[in-house]
BAZAKE-332064 format. One line per field, with one value per residue: x negated, y negated, z negated of N, C-alpha, C, O in turn; residue in three letters. Coordinates in pm, 1 decimal. Layout:
N
n.xx	X  ... .
n.yy	Y  ... .
n.zz	Z  ... .
ca.xx	X  ... .
ca.yy	Y  ... .
ca.zz	Z  ... .
c.xx	X  ... .
c.yy	Y  ... .
c.zz	Z  ... .
o.xx	X  ... .
o.yy	Y  ... .
o.zz	Z  ... .
r	Ala  ... .
This chain:
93
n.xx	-11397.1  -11254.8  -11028.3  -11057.7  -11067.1  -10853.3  -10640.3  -10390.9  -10118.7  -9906.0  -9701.5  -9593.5  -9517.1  -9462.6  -9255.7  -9318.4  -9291.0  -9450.0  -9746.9  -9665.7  -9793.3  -10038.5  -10023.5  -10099.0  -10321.7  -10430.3  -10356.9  -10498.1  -10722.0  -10687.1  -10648.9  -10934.7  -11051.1  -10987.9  -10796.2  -10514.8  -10150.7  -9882.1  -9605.0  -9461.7  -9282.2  -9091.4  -9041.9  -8816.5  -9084.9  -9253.4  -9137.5  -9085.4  -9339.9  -9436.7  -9222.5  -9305.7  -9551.9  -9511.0  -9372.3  -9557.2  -9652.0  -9792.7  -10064.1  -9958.1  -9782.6  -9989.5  -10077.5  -9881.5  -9830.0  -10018.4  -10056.9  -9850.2  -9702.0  -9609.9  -9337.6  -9263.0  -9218.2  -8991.1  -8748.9  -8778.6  -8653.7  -8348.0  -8123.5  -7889.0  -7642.4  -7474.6  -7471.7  -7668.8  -7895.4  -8095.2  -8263.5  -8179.1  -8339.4  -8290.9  -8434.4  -8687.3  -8758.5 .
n.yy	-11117.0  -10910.9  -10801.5  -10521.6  -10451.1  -10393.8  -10133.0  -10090.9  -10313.6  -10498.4  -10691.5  -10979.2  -11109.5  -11399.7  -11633.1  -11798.7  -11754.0  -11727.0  -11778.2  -11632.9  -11415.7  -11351.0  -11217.3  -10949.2  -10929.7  -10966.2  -10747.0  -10559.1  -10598.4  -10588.9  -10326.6  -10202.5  -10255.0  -10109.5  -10164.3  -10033.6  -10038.3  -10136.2  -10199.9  -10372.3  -10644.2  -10896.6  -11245.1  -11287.8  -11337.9  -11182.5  -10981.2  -10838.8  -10779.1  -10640.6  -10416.8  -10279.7  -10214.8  -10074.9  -9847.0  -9743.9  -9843.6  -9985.6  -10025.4  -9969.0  -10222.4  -10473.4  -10431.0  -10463.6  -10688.7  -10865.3  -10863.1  -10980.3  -11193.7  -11492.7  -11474.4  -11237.7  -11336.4  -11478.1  -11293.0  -11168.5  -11303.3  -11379.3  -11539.6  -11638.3  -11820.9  -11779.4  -11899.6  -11695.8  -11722.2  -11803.9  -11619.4  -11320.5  -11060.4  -10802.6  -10712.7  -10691.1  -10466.7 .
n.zz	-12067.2  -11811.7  -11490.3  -11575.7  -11784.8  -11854.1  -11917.8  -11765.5  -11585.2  -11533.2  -11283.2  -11152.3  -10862.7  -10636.8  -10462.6  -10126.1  -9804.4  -9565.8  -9686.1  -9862.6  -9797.0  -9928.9  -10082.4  -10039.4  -10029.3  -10289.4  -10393.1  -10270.6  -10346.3  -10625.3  -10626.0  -10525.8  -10734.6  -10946.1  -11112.4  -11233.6  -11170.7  -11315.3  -11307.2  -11092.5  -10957.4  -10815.8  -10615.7  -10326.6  -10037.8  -10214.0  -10326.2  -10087.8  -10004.2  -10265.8  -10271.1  -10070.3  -10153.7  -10407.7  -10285.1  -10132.4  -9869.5  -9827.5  -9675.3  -9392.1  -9432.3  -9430.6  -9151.2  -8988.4  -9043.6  -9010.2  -8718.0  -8616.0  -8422.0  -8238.2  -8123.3  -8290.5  -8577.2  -8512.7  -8370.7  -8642.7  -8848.4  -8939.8  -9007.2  -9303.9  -9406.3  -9698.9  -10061.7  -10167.7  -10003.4  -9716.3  -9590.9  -9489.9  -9485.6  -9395.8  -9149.3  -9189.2  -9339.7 .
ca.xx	-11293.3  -11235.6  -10945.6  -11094.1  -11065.7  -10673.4  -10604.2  -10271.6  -10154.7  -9772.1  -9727.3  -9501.3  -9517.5  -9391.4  -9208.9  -9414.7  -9286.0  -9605.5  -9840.9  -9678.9  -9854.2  -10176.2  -9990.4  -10096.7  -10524.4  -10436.4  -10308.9  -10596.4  -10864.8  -10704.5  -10675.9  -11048.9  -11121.3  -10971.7  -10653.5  -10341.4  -10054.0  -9753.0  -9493.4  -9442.7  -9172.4  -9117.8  -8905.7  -8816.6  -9139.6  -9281.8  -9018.2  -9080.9  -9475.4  -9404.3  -9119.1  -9401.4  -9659.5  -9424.3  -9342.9  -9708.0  -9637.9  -9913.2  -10132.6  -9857.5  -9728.9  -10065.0  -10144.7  -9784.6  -9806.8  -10180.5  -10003.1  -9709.2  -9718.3  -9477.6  -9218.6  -9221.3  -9160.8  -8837.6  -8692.1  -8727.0  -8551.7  -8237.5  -8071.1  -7771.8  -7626.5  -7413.4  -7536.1  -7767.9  -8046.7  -8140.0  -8274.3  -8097.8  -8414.5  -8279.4  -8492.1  -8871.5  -8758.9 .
ca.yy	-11021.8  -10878.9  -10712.6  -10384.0  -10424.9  -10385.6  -9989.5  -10089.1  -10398.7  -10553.9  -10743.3  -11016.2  -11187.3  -11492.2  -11642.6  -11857.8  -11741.6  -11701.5  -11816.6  -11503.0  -11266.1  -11336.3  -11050.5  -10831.4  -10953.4  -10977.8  -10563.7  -10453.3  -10652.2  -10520.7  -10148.3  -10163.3  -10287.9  -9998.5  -10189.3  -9980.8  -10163.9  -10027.6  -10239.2  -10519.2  -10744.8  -11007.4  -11238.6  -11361.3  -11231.2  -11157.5  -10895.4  -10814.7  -10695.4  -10562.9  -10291.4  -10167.8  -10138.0  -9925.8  -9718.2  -9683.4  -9867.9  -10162.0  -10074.2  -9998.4  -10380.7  -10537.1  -10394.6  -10494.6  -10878.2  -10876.9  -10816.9  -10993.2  -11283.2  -11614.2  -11390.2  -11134.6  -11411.6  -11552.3  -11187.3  -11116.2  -11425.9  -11343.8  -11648.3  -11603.4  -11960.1  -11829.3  -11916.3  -11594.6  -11741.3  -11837.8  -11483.6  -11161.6  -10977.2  -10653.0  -10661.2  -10693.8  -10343.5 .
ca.zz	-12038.1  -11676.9  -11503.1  -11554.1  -11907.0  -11898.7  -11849.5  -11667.0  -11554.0  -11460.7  -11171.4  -11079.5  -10705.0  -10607.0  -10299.4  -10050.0  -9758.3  -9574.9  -9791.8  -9992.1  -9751.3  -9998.4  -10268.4  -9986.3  -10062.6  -10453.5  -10463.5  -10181.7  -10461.7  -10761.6  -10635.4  -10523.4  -10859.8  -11042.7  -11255.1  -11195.0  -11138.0  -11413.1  -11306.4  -11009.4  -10940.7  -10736.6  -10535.0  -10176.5  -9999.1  -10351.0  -10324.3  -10033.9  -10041.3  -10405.9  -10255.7  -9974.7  -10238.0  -10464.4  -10175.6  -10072.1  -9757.9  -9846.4  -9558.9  -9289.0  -9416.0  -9361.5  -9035.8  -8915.4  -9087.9  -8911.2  -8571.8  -8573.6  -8342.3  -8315.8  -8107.2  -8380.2  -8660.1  -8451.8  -8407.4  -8784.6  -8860.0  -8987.6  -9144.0  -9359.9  -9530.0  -9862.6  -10142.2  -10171.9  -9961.9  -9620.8  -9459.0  -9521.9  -9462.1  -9329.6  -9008.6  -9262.0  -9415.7 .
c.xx	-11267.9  -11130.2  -10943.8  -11098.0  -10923.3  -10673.4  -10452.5  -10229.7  -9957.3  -9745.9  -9638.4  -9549.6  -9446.2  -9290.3  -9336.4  -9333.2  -9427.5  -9751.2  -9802.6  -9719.3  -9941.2  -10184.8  -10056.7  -10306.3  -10520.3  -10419.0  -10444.7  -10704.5  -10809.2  -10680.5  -10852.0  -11117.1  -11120.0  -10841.4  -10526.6  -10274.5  -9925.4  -9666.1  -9551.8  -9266.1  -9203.9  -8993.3  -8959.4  -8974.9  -9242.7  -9257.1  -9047.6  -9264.4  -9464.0  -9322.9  -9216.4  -9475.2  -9640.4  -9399.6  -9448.3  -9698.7  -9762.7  -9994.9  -10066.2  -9828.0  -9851.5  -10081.1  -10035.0  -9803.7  -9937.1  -10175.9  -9924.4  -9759.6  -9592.5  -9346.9  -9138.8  -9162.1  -9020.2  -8758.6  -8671.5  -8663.1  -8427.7  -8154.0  -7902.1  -7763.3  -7539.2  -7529.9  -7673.7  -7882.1  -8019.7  -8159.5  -8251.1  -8243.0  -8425.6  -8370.8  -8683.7  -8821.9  -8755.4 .
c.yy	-11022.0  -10788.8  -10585.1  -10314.2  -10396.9  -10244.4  -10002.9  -10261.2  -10412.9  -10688.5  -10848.4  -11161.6  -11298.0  -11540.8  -11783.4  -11815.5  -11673.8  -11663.8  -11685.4  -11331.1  -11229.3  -11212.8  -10948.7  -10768.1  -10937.6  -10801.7  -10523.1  -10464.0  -10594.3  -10353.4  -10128.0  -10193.3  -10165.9  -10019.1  -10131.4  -10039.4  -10069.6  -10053.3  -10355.5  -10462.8  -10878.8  -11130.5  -11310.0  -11294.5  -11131.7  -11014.8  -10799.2  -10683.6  -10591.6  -10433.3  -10211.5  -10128.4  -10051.4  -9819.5  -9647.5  -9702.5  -9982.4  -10114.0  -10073.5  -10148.8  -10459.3  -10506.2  -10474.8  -10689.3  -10903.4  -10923.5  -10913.7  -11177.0  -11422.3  -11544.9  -11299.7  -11198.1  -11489.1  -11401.6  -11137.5  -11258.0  -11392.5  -11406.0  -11616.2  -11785.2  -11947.6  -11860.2  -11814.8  -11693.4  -11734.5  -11742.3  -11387.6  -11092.1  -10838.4  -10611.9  -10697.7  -10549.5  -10221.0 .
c.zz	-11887.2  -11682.8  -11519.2  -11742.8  -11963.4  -11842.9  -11705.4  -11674.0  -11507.1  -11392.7  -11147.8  -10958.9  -10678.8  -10466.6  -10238.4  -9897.9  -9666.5  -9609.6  -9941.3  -9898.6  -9839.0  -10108.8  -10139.9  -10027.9  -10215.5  -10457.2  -10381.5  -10385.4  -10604.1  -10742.0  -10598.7  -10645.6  -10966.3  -11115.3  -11139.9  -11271.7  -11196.5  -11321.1  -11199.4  -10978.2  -10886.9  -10689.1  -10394.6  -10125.6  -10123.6  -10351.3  -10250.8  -9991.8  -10181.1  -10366.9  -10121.0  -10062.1  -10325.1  -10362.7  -10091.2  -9959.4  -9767.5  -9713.1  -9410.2  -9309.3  -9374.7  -9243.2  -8949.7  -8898.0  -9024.3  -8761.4  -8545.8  -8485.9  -8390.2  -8268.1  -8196.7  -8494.6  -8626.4  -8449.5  -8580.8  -8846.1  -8878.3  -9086.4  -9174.9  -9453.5  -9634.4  -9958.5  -10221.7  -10131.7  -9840.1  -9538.2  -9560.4  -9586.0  -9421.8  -9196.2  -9055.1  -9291.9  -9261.8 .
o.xx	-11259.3  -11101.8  -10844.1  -11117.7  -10888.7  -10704.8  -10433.8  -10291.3  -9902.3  -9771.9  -9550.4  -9598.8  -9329.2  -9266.1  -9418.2  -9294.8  -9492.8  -9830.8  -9859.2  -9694.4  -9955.9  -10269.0  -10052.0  -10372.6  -10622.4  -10485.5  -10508.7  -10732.0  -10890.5  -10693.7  -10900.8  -11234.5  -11209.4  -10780.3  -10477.4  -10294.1  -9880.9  -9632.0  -9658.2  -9190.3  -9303.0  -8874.8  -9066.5  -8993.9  -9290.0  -9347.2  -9048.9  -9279.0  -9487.2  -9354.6  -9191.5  -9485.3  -9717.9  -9417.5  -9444.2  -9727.7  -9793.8  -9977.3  -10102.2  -9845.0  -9830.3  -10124.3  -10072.5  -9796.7  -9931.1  -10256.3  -9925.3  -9854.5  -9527.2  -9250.1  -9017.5  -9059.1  -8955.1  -8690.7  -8571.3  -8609.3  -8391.9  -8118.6  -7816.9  -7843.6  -7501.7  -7650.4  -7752.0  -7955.5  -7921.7  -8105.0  -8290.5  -8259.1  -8527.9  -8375.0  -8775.7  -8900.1  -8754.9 .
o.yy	-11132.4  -10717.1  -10521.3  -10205.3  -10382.1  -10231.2  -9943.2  -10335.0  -10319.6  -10792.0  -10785.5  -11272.2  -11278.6  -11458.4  -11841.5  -11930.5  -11578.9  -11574.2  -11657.4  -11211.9  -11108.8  -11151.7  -10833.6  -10665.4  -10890.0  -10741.9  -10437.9  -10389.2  -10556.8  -10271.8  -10027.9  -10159.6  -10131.6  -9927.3  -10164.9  -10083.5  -9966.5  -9962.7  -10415.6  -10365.9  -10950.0  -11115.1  -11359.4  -11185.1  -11020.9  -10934.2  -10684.1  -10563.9  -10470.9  -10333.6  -10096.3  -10006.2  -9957.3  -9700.7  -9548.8  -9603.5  -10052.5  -10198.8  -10151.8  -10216.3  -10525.0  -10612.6  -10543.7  -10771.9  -11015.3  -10994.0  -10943.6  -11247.5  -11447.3  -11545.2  -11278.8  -11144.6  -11550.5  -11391.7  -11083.7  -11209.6  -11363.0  -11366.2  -11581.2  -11841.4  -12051.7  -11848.1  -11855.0  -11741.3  -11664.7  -11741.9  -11377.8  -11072.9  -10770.5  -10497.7  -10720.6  -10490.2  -10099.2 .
o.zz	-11833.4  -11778.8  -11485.6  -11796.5  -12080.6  -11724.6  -11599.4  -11750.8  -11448.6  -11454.0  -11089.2  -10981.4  -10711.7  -10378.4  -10309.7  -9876.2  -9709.8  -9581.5  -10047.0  -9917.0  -9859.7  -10174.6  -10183.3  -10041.9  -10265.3  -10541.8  -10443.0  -10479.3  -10688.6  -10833.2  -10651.1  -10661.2  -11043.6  -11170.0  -11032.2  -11385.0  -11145.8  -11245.2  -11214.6  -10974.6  -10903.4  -10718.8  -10359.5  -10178.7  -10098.4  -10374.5  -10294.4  -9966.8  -10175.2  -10431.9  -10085.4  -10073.3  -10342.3  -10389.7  -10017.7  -9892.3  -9671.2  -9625.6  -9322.3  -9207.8  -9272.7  -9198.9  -8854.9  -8806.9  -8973.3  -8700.4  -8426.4  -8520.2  -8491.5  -8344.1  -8198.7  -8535.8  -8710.9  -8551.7  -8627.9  -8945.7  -8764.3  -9197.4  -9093.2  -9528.0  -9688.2  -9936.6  -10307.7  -10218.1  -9814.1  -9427.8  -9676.6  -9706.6  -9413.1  -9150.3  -8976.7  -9217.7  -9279.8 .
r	Unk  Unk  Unk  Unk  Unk  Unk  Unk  Unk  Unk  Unk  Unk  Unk  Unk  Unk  Unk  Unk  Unk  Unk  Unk  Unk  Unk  Unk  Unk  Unk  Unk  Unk  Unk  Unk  Unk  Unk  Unk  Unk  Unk  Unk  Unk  Unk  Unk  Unk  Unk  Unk  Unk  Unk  Unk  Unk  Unk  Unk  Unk  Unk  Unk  Unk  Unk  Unk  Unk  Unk  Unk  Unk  Unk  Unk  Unk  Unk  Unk  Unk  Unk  Unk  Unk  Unk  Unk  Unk  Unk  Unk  Unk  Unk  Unk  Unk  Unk  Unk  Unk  Unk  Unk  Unk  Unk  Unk  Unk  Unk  Unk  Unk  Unk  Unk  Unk  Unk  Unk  Unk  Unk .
């Protein structure tokens, strides 16, 4: 059985920070494969790749996350300490 054997396919992303840029190599490899993607969900950057690729922003977000340097990772930095979570993220969108 291969993913090409599922007509559609639902998605959910994890956090990683970083290491959760890789949802950006998992959606390129399963759209060149053929499995459309019903449903994603995610969280923390999970979340965050998952709401470009619904919006059909996935290759604007790689090109940007490709680019971005260590300056660019201290500017989007945006820490918040309630109990929500650590970075806001208003300045990734």
């Amino acid at each position: 059985m291969s993913l090409t054997d599922f007509p559609t396919l639902s998605l959910a992303l994890g956090s990683g920070a970083a290491r959760g840029l890789a949802h950006i190599g998992v959606l390129n490899t399963l759209n060149k494969a053929g499995v459309k993607i019903r449903a994603i969900s995610g969280c923390s950057i999970g979340a965050v790749i998952g709401g470009f690729y619904a919006a059909g922003k996935l290759p604007e977000a790689e090109e940007y996350y490709r680019n971005m340097d260590r300056g660019d990772v201290i500017r989007n930095f945006d820490p918040v300490f309630p109990a929500g979570g650590l970075i806001n993220g208003k300045k990734m969108i």
